[in-house]
Backbone of each chain as ProteinMPNN parsed JSONL, in Angstrom:
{"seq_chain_A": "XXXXXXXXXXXXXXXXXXXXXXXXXXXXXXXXXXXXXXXXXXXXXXXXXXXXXXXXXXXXXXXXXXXXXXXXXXXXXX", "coords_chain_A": {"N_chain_A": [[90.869, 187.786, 141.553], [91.864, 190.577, 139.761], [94.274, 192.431, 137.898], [95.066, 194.934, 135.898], [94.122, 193.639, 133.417], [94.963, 191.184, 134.01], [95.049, 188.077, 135.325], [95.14, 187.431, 138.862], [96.742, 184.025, 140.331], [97.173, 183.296, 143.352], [98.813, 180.861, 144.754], [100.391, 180.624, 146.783], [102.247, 179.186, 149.623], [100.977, 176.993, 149.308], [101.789, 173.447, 148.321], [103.423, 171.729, 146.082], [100.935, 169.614, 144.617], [99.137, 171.71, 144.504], [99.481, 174.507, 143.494], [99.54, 174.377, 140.684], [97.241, 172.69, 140.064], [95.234, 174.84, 141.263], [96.172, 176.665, 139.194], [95.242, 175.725, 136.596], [91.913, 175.218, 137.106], [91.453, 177.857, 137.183], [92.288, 178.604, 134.701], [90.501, 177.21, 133.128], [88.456, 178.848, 133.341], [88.625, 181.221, 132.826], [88.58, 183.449, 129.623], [89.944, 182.992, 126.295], [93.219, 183.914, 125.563], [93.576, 185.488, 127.826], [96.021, 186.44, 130.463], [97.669, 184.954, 133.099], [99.169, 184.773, 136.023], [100.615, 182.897, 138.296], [101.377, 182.596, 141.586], [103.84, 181.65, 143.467], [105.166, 179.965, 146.129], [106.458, 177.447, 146.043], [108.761, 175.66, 145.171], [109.273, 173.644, 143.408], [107.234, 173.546, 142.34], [107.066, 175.838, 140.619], [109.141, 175.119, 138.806], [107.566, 172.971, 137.483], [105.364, 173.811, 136.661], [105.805, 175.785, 134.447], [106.598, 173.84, 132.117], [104.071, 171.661, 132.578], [102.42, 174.154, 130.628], [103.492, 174.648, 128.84], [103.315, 171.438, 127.507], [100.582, 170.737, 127.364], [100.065, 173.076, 125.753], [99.565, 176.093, 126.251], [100.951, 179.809, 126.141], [103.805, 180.257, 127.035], [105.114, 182.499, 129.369], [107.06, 183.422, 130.902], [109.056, 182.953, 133.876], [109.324, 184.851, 137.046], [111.482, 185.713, 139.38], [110.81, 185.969, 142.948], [111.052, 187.974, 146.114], [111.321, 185.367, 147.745], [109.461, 183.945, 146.627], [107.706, 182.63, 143.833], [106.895, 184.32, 140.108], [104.665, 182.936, 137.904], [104.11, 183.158, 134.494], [101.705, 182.903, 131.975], [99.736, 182.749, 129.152], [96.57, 182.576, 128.033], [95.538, 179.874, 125.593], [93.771, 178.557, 123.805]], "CA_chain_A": [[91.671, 189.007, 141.677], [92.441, 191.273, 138.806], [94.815, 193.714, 138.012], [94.877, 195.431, 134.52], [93.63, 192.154, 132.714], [96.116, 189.607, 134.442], [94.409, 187.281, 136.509], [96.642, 186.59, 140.08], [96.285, 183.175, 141.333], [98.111, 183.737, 144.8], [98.838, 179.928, 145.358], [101.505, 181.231, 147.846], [101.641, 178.606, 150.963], [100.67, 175.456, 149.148], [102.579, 172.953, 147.525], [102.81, 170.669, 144.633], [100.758, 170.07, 142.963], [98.699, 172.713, 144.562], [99.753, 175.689, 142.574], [99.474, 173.901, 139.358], [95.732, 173.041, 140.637], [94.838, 176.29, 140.642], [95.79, 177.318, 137.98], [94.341, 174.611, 136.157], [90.856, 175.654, 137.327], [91.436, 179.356, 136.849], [92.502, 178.753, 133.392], [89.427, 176.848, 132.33], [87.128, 179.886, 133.779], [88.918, 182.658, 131.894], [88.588, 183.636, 128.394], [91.263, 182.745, 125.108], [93.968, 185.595, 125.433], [93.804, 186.031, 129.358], [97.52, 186.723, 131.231], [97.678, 184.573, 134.226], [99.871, 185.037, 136.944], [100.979, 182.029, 139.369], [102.019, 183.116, 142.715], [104.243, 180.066, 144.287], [106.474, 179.607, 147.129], [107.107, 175.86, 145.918], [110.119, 175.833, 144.031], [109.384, 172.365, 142.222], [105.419, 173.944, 141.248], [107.85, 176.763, 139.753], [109.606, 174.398, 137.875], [106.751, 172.195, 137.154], [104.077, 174.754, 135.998], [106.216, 175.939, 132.648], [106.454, 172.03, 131.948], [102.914, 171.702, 132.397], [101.968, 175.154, 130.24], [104.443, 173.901, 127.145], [102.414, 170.114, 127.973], [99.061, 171.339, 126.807], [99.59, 174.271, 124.414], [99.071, 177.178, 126.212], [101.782, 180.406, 125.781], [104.424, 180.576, 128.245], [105.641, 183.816, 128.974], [108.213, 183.567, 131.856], [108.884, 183.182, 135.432], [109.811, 186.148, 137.457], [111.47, 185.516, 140.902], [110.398, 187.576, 143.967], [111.701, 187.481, 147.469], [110.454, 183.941, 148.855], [108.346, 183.427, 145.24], [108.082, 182.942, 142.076], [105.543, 184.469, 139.225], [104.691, 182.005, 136.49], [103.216, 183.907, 133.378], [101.043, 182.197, 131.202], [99.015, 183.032, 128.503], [95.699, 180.891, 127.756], [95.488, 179.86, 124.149], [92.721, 177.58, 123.203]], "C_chain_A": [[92.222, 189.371, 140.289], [93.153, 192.687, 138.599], [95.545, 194.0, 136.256], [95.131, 194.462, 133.228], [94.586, 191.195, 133.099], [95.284, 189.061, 135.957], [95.913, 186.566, 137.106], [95.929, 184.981, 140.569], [97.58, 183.147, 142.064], [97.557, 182.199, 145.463], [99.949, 179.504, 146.577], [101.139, 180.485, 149.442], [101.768, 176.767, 150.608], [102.028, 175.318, 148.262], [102.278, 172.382, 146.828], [101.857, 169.679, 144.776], [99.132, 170.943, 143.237], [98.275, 173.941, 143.765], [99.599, 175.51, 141.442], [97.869, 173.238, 139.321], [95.193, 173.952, 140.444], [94.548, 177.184, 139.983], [94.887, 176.712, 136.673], [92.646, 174.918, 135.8], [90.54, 176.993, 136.758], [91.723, 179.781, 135.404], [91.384, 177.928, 132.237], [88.166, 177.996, 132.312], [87.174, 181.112, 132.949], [89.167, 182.293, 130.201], [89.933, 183.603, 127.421], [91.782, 184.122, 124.982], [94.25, 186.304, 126.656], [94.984, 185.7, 129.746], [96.843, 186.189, 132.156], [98.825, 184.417, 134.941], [100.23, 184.143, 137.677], [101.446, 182.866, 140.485], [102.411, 182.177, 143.615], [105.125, 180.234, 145.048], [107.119, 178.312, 147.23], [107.662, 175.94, 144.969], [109.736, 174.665, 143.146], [107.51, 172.853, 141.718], [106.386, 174.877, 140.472], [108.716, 175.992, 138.371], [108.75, 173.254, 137.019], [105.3, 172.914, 136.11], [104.444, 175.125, 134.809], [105.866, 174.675, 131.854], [105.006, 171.595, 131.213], [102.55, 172.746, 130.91], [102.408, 174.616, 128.808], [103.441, 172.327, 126.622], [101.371, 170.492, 126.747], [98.862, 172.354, 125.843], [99.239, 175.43, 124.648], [100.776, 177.957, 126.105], [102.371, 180.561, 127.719], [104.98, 181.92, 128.376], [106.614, 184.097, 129.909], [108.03, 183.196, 132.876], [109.948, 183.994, 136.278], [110.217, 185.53, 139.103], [111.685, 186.45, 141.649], [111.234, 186.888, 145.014], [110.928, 186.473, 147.891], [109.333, 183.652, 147.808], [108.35, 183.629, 144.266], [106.47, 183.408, 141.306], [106.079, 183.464, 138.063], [103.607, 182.629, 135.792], [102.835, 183.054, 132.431], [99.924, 183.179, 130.384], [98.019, 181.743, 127.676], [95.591, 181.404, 126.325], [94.448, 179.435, 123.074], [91.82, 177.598, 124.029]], "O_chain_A": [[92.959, 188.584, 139.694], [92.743, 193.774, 139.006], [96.365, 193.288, 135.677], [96.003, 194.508, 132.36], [94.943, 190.365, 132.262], [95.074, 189.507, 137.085], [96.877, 185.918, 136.699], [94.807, 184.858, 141.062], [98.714, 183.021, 141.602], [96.591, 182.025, 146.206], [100.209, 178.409, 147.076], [100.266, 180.851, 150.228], [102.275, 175.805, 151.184], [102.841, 176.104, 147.775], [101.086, 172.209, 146.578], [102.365, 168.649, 145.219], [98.188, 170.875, 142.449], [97.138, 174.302, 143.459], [99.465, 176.565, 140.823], [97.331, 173.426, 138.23], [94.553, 174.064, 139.399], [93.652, 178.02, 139.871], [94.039, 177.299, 136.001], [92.154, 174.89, 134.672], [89.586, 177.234, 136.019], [91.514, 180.901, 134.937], [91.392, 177.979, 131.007], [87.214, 178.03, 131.533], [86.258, 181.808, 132.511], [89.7, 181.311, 129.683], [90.939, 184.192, 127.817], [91.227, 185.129, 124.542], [94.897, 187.348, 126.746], [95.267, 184.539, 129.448], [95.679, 186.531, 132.365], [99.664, 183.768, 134.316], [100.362, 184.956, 138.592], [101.951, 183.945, 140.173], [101.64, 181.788, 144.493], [106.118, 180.778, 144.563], [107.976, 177.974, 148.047], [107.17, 176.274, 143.891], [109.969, 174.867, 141.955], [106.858, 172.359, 140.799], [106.452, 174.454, 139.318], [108.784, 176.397, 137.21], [109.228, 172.724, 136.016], [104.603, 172.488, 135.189], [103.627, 174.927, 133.91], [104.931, 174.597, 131.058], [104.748, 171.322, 130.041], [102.38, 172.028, 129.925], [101.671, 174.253, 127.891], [102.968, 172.225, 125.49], [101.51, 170.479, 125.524], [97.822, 172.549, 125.214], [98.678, 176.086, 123.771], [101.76, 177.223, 126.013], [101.877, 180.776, 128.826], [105.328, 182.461, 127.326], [107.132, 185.2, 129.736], [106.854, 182.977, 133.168], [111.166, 183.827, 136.207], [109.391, 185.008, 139.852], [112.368, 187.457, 141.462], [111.849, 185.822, 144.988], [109.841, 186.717, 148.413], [108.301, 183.112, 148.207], [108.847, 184.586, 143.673], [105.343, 183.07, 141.666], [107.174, 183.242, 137.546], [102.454, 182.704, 136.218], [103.736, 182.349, 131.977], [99.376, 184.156, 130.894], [98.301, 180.694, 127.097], [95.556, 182.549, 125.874], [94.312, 179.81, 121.91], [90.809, 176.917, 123.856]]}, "seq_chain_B": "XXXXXXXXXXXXXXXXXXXXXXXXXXXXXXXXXXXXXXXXXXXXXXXXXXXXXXXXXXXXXXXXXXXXXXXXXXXXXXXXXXXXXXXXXXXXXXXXXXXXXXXXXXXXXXXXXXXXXXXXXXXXXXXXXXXX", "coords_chain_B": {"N_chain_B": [[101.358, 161.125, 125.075], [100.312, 158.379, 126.573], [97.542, 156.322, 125.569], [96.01, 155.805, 127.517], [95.982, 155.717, 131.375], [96.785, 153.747, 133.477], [96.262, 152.992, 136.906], [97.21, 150.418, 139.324], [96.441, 150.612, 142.413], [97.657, 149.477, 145.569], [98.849, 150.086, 148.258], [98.43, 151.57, 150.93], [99.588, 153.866, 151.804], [100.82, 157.111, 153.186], [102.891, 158.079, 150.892], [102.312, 156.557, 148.547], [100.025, 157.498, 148.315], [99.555, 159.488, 147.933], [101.072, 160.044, 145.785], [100.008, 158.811, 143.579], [97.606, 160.202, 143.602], [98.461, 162.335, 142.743], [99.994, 161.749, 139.931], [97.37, 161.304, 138.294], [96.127, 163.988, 138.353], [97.438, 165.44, 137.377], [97.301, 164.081, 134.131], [95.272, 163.288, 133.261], [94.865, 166.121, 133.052], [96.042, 166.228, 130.701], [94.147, 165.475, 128.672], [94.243, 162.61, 128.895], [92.366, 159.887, 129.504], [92.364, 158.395, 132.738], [92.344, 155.227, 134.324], [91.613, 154.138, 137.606], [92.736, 151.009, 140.013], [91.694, 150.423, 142.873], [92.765, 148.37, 145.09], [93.22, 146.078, 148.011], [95.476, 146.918, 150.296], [95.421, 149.583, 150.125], [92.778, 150.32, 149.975], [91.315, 150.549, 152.692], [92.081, 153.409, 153.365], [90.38, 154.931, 152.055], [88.247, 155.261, 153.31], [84.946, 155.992, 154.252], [84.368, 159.55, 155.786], [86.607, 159.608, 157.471], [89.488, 161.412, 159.507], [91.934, 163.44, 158.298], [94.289, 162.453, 159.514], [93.705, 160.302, 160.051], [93.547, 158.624, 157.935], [95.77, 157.511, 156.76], [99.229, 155.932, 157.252], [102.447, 156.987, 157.25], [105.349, 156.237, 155.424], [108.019, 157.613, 155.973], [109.817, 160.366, 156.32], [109.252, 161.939, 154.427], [106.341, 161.604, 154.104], [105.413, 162.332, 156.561], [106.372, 164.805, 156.469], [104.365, 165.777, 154.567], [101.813, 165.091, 155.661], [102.097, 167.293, 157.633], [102.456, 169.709, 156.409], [101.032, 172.078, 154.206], [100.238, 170.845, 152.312], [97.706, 169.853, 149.221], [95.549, 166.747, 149.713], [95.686, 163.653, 149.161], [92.783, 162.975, 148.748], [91.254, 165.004, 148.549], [93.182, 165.708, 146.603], [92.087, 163.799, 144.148], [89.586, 163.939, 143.945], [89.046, 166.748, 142.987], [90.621, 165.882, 140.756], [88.618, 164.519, 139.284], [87.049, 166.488, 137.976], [88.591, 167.894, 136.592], [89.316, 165.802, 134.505], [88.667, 162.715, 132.517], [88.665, 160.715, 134.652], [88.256, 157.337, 136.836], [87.393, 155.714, 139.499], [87.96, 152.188, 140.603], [86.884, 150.181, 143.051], [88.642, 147.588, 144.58], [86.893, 144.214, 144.45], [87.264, 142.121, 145.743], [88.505, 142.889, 148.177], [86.808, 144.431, 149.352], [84.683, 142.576, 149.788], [85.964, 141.381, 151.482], [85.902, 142.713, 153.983], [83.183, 143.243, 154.155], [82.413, 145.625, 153.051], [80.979, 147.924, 151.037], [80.487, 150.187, 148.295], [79.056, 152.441, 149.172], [80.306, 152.713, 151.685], [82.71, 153.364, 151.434], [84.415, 156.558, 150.741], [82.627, 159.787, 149.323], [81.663, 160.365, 145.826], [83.966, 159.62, 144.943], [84.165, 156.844, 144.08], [83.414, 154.944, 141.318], [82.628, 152.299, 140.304], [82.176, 148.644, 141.634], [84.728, 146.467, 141.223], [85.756, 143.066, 140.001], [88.705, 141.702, 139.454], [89.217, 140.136, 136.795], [87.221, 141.937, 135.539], [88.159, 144.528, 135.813], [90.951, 144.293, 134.446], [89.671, 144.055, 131.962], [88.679, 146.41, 131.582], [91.423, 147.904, 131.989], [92.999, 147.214, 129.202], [95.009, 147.829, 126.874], [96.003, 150.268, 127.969], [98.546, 151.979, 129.649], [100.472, 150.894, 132.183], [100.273, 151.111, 135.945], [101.639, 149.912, 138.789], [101.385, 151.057, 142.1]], "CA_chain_B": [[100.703, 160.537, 126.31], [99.436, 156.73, 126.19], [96.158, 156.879, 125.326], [94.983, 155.628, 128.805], [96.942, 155.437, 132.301], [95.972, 152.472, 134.19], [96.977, 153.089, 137.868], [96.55, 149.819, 140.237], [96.236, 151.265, 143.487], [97.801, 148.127, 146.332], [99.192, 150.554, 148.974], [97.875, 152.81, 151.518], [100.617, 154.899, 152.811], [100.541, 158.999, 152.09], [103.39, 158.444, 150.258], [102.22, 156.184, 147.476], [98.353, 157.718, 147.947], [99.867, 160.722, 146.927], [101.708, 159.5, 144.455], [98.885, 158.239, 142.363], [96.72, 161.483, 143.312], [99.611, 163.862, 141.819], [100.15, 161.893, 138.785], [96.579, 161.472, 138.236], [95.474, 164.847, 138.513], [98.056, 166.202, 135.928], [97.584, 163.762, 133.345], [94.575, 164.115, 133.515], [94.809, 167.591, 132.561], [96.236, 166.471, 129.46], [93.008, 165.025, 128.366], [94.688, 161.387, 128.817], [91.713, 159.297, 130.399], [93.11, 157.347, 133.992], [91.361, 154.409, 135.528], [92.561, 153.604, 138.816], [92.485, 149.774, 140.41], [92.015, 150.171, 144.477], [93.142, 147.33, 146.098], [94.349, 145.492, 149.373], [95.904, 147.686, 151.492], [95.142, 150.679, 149.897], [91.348, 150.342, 150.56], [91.151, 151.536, 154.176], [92.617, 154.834, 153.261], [89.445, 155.53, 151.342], [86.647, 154.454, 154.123], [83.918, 157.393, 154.096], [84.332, 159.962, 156.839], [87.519, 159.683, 157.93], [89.932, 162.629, 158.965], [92.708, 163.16, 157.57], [95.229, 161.956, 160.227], [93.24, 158.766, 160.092], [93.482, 157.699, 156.51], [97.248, 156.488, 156.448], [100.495, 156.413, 158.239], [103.578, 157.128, 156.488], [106.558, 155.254, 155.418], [109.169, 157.85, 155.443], [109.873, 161.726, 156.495], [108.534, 162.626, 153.225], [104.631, 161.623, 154.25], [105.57, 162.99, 157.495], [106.052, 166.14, 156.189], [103.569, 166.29, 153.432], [100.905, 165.361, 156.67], [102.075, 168.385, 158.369], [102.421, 171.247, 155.534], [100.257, 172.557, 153.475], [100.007, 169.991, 150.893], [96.897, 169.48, 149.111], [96.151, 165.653, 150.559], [95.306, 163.136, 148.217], [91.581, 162.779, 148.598], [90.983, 166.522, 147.909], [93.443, 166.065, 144.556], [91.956, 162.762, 143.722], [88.152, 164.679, 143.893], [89.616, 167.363, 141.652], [91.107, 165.445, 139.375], [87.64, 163.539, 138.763], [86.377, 167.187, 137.959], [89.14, 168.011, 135.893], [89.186, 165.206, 133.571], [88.565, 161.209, 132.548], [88.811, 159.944, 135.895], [87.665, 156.587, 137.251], [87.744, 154.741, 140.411], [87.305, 151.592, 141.014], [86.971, 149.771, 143.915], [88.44, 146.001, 144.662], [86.191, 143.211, 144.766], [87.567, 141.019, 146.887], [88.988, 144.085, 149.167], [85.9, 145.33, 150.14], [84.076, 141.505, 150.345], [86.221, 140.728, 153.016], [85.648, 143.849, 154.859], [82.207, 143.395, 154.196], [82.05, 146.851, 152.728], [79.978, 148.625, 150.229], [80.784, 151.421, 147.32], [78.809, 154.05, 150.174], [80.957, 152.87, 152.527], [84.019, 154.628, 150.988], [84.387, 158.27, 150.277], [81.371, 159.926, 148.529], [82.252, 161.23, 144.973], [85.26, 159.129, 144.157], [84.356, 155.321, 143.128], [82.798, 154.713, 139.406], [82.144, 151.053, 140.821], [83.126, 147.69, 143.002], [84.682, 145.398, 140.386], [86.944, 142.631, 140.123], [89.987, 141.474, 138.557], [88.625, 140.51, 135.27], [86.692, 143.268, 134.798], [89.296, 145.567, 135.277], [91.717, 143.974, 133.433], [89.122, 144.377, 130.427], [89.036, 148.333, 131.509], [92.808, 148.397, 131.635], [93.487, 147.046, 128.603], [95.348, 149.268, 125.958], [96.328, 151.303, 128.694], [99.812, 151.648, 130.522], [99.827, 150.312, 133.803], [101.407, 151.962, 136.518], [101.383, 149.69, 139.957], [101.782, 151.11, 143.4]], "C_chain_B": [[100.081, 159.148, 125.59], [98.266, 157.313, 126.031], [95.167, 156.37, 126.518], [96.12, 155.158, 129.522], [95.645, 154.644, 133.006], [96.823, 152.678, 135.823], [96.439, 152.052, 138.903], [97.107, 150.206, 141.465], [96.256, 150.276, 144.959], [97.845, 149.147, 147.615], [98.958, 151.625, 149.595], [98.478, 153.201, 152.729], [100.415, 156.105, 152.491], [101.565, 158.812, 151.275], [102.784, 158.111, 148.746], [100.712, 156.616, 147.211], [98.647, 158.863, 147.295], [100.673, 160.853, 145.992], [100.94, 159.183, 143.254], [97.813, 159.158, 142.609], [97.505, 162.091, 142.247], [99.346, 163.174, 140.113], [98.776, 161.883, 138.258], [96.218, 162.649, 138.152], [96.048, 165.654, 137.049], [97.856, 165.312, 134.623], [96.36, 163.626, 133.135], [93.598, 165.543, 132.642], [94.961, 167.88, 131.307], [95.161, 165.928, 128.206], [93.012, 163.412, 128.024], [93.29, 160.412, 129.722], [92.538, 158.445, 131.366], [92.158, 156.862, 134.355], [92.486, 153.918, 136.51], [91.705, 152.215, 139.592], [92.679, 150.103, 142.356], [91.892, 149.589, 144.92], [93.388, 147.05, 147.406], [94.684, 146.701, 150.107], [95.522, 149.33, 151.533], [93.463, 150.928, 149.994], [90.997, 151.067, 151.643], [91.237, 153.133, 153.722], [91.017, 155.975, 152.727], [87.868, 155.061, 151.615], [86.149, 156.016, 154.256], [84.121, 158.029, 155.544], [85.068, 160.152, 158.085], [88.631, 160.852, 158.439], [91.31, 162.164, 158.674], [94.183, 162.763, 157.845], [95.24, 160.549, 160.264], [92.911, 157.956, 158.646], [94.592, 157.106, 156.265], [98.266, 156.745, 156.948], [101.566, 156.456, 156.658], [104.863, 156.438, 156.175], [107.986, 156.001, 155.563], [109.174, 159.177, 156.047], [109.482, 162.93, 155.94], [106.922, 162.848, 153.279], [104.779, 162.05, 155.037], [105.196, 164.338, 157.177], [104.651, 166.662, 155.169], [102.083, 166.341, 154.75], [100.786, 166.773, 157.197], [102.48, 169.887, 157.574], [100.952, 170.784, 155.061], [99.812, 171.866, 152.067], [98.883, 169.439, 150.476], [96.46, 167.795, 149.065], [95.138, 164.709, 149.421], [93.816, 162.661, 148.382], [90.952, 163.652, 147.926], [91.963, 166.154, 146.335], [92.709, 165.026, 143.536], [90.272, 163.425, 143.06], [88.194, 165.616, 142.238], [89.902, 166.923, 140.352], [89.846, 164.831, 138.487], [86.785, 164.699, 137.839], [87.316, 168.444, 136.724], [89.427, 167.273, 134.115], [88.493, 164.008, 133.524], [88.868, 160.74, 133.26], [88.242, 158.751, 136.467], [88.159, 155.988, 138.073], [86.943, 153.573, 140.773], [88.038, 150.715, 142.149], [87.432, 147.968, 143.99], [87.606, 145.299, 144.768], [85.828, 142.577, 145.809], [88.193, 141.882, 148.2], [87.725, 144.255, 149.839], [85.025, 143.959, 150.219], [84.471, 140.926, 151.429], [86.081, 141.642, 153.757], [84.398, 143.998, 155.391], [81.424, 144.597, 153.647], [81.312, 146.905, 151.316], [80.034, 149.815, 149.27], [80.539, 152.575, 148.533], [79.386, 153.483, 151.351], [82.174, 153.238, 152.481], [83.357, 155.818, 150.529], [83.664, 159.111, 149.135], [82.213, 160.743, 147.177], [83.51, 160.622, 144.195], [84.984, 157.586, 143.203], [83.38, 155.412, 141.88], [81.594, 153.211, 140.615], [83.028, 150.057, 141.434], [83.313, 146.953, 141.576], [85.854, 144.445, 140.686], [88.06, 142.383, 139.033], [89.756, 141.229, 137.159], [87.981, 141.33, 134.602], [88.06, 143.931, 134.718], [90.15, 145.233, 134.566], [91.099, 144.539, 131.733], [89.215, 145.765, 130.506], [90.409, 148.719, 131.127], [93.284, 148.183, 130.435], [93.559, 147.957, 127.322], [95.991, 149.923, 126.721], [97.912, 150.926, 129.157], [99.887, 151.274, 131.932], [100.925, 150.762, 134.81], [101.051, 150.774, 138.23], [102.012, 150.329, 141.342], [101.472, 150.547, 144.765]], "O_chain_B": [[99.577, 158.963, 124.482], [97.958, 158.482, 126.262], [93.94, 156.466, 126.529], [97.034, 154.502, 129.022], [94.421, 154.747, 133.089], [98.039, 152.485, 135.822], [95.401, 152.372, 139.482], [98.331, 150.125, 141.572], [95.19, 150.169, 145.565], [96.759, 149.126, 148.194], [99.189, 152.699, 149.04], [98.241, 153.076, 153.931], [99.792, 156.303, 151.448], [101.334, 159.637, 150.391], [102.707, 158.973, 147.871], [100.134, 156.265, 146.182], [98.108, 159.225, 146.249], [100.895, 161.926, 145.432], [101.327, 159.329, 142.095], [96.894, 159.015, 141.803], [97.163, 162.278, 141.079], [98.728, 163.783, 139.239], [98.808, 162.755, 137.39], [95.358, 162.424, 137.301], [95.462, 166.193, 136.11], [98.384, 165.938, 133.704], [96.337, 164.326, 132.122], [92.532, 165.793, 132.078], [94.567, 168.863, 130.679], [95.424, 166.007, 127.006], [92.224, 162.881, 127.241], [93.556, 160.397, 130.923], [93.421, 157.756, 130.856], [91.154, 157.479, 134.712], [93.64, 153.514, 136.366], [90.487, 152.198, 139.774], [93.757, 149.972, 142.936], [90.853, 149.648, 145.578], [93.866, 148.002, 148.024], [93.751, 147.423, 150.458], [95.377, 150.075, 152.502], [93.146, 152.112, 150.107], [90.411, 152.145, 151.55], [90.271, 153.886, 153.846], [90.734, 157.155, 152.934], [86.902, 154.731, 150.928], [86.883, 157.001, 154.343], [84.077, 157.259, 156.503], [84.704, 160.561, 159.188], [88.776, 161.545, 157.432], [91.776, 161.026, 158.737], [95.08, 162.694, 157.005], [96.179, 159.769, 160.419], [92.21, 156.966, 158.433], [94.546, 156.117, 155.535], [98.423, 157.937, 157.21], [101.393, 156.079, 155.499], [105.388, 156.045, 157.217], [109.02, 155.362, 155.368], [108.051, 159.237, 156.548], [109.356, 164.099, 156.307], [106.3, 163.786, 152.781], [104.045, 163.015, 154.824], [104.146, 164.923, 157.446], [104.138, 167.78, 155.163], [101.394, 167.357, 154.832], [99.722, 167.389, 157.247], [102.742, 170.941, 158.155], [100.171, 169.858, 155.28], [99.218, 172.318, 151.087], [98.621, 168.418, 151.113], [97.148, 167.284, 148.181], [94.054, 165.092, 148.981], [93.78, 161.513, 147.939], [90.236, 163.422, 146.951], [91.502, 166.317, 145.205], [92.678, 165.257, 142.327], [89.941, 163.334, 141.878], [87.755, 165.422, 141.104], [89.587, 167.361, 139.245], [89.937, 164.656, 137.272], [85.948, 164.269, 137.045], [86.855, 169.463, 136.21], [89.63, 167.831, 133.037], [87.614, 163.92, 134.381], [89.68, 159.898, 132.877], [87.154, 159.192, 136.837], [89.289, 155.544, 137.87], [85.765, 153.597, 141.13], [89.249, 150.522, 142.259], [86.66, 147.135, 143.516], [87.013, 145.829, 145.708], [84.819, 142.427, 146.499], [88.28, 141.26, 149.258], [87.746, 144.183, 151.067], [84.238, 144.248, 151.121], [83.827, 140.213, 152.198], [86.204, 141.072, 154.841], [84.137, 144.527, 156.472], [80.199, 144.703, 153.687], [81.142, 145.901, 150.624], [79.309, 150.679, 149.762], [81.391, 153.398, 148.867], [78.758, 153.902, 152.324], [82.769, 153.456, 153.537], [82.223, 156.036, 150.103], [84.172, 159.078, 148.015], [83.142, 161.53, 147.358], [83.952, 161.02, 143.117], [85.414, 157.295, 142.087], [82.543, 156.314, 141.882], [80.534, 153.212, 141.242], [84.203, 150.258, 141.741], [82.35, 146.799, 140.824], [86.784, 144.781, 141.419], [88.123, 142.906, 137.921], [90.087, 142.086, 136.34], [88.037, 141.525, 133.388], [88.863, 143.878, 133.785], [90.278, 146.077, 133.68], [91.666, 145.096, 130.794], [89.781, 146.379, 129.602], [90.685, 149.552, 130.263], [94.213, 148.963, 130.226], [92.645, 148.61, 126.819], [96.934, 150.412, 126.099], [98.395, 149.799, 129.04], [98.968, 151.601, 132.682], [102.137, 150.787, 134.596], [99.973, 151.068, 138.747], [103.18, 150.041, 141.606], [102.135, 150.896, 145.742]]}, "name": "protein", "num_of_chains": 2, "seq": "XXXXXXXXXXXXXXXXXXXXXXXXXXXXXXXXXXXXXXXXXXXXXXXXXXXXXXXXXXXXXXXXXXXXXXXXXXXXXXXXXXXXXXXXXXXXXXXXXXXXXXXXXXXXXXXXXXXXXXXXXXXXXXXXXXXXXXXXXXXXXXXXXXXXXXXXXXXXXXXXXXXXXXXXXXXXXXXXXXXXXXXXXXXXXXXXXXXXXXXXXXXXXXXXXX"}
């Protein structure tokens, strides 16, 4: 799913370490410079996925909280 | 990160199976190679063809729940993780000689090989050792 170059992963449902799974995968498939999106309803993947993102070296760019979820913004780097 | 996680693998409850999926899967990620030691009790959990009510009881309210949400269940992260990074499983020795069992008689896709205690020791060494 794309929406004006930000890839959604809508891990919305699962839990840890689910959502951080996901993205994982989805961030080896897409190209250096792609916006990725998390979409979590697990509060400790929300807190765990920046963690992770800082971890490894890619650009963090925030996390936005919605009603009943959070966005985790990432930017892949390498 | 150590430069290798050594995870020996005694106990086969969901809590501690998913305990050593999770950290496994993320570390992993960080391009840290993990070998994991599956032992004793934790053996069963990882007999081929099992579902997923029938791989381990729980010790606590915590595997309880993780059974009954949505939580990706440590066979599926354990798979992943092998597909993610430096992953290796190996299987007890003496676990699966008294069972009578066989590498294809656990769960297709996960074991490296059957070894025993001195081997692995020589695999683990260098590494940090994490027992559960």
């Amino acid at each position: 799913m794309s929406e004006n170059n930000v890839v959604i992963v809508d891990a919305r449902g699962s839990f840890c370490p689910g959502p951080l799974m996901e993205l994982i995968s989805k961030i080896k498939s897409v190209p250096v410079g792609t916006e990725i999106h998390v979409l979590s309803t697990d509060k400790g993947s929300a807190k765990d996925i920046p963690a992770w993102i800082k971890k490894v070296g890619h650009e963090y760019l925030g996390t936005e909280e919605k009603e009943g979820y959070w966005v985790v913004k990432v930017r892949k780097t390498k | 990160m150590e430069e290798k996680l050594v995870i020996v693998l005694g106990t086969g409850t969901v809590e501690k199976l998913q305990m050593a999926a999770m950290l496994t899967s993320v570390v992993a990620t960080f391009g840290t190679p993990v070998r994991i030691f599956v032992t004793m009790g934790a053996i069963p959990a990882f007999k081929k063809g099992l579902l997923k009510e029938e791989r381990a009881k729980y010790e606590s309210i915590v595997g309880q729940a993780i059974l009954e949400k949505n939580v990706p269940y440590f066979i599926d992260v354990l798979k992943q993780a092998k597909n993610l990074g430096d992953v290796k499983l190996y299987a007890c020795g003496l676990a699966m000689d008294v069972l009578n069992w066989e590498v294809d008689d656990l769960e297709e896709g996960l074991f490296d090989e059957m070894v025993g205690i001195t081997e692995f020791l020589g695999i683990a060494e260098g590494g940090k050792i994490m027992v559960m």
